[in-house]
C-alpha positions as CSV (number, residue, x, y, z in Angstrom):
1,X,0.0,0.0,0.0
2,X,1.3,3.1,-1.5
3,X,1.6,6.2,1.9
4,X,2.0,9.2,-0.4
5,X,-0.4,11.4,-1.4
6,X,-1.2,11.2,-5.2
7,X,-2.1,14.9,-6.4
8,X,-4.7,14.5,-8.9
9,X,-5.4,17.7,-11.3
10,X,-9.5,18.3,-11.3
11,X,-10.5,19.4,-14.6
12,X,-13.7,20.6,-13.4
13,X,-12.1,22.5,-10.6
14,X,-9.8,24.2,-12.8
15,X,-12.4,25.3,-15.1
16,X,-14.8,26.9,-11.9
17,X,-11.3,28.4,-11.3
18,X,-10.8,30.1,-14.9
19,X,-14.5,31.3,-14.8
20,X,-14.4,32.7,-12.0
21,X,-11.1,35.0,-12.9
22,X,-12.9,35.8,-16.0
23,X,-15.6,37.4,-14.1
24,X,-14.0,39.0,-12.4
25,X,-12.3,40.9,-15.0
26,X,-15.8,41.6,-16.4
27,X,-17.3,43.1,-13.7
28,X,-18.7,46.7,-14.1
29,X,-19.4,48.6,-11.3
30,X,-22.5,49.9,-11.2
31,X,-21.8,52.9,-8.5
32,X,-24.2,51.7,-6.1
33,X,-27.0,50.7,-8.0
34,X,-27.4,47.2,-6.9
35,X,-27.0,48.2,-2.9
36,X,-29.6,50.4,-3.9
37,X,-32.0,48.4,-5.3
38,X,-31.8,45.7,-2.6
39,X,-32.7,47.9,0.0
40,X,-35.5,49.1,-1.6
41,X,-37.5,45.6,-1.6
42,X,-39.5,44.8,0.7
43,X,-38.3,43.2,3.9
44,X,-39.4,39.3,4.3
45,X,-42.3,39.6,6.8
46,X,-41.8,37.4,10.4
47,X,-44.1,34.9,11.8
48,X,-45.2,36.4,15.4
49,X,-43.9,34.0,18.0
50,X,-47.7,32.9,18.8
51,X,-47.7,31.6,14.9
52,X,-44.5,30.0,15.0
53,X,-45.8,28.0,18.5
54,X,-48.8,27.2,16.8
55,X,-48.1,25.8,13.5
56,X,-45.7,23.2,14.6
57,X,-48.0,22.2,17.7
58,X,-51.1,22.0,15.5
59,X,-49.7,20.3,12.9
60,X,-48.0,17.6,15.3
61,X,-50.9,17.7,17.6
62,X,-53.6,16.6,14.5
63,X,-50.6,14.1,13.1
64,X,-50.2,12.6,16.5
65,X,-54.0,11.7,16.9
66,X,-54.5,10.7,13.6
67,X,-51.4,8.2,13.8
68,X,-52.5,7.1,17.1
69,X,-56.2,6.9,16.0
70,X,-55.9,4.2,13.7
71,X,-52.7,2.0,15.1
72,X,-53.5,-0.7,17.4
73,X,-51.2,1.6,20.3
74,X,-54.5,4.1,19.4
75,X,-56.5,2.9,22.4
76,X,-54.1,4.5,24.3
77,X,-55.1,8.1,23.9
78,X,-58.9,6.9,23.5
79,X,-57.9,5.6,27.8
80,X,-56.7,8.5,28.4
81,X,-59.2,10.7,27.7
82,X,-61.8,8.5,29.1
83,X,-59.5,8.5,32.7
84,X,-59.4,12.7,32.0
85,X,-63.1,12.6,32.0
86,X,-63.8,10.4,34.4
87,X,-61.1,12.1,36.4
88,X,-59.0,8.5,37.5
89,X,-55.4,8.6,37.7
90,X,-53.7,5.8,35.8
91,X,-50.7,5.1,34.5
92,X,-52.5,5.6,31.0
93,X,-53.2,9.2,31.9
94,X,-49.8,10.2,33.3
95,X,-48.0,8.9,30.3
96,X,-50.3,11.0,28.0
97,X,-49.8,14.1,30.0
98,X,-45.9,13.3,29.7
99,X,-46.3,12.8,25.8
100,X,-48.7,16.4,25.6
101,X,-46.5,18.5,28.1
102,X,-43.0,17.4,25.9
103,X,-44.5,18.4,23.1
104,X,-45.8,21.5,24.2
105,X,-42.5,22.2,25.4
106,X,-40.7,21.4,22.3
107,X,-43.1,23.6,20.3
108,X,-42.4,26.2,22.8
109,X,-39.1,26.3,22.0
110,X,-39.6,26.0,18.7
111,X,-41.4,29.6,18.7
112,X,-38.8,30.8,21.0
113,X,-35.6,30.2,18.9
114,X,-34.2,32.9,17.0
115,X,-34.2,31.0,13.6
């Protein structure tokens, strides 16, 4: 087994190379007018942090029922809510709170990060 290092010329990386000079040699200055233009357009609009809590939590939310709905681990959340209404503690209940808390968390900071 051969320890050197065989240098290999890319052709393709050569041309991007050439082009690129070339461009630069063509360039025009336009005194401004670009800079210009770009800050004229309008700025991208934010979502409010509400919105950007409430899209990811609806649309997981909606997912998660669906999902759970029509797998056999569905009777899970269908317990659940009947130990919610009937207001019995079980282990069913506690583990749906845990799964509905984590992801209101994560939506939470979802909305929160700077991103």
């Amino acid at each position: 087994m051969n320890n050197h290092l065989s240098l290999l010329r890319d052709k393709v990386d050569e041309v991007l190379k050439a082009d690129a000079l070339e461009q630069r040699m063509l360039h025009i200055d336009d005194d401004g007018f670009t800079l210009r233009v770009m800050d004229a357009l309008l700025q991208k609009k934010r979502l409010s942090a509400a919105m950007r809590f409430a899209i990811p939590f609806g649309c997981t939310l909606i997912a998660s029922i669906v999902a759970l709905a029509f797998t056999p681990v569905g009777s899970f959340i269908f317990d659940a809510y009947m130990d919610l209404v009937t207001e019995t503690v079980t282990p069913t209940l506690i583990g749906m709170a845990v799964v509905f808390f984590t992801l209101y968390a994560v939506s939470i900071g979802g909305a929160l990060s700077e991103d």
